[in-house]
C-alpha positions in Angstrom: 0.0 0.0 0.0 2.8 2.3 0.5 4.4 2.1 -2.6 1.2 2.9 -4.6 0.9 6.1 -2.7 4.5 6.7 -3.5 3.8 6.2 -7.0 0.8 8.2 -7.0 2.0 10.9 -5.2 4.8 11.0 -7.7 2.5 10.8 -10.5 0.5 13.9 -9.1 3.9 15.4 -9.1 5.0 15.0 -12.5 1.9 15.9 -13.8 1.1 19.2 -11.9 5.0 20.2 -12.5 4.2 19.7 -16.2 1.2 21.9 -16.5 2.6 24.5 -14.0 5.2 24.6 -16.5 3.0 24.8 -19.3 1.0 27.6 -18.1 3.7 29.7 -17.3 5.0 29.4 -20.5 1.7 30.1 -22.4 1.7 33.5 -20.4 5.5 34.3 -20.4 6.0 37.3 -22.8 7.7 37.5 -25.8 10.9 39.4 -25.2 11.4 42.9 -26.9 13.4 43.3 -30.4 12.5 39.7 -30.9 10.1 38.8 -33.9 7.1 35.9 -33.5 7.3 32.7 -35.1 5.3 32.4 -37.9 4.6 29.3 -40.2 8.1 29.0 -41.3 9.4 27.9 -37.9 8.8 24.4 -37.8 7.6 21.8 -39.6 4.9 20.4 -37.2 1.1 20.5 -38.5 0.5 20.9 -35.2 2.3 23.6 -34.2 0.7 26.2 -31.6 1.8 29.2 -33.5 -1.2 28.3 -35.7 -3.8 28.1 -33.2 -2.6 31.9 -32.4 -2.9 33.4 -35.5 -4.8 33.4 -38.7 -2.4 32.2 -41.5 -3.3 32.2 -45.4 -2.5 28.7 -46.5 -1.3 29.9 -49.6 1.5 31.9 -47.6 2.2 28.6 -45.3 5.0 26.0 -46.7 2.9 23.6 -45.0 -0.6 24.0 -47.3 -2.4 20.9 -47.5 -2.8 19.6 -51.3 
């Protein structure tokens, strides 16, 4: 019984460190003299820079054919 109350307290752990984390960075600002990432910056369809913004697909390397 101990050791599943180690392991779940370690889970909570891990898991509120990562979105403590997350949320910190979602609301950390982008430094001055520093430009956004637009479409160009990686190649991930999934990339959070497109939830952000609006992007014309036809300006985006990564259109959808």
């Amino acid at each position: 019984m101990n050791s599943f109350l180690l392991i779940l307290s370690i889970l909570v752990v891990v898991i509120g460190m990562y979105l403590g984390i997350s949320l910190l960075n979602k609301n950390t600002p982008v430094p001055k003299g520093t430009n956004k990432a637009g479409c160009d910056a990686c190649n991930s369809p999934h990339c959070s820079v497109r939830d952000d913004e609006v992007i014309d697909p036809l300006d985006c390397e990564l259109t959808q054919t």
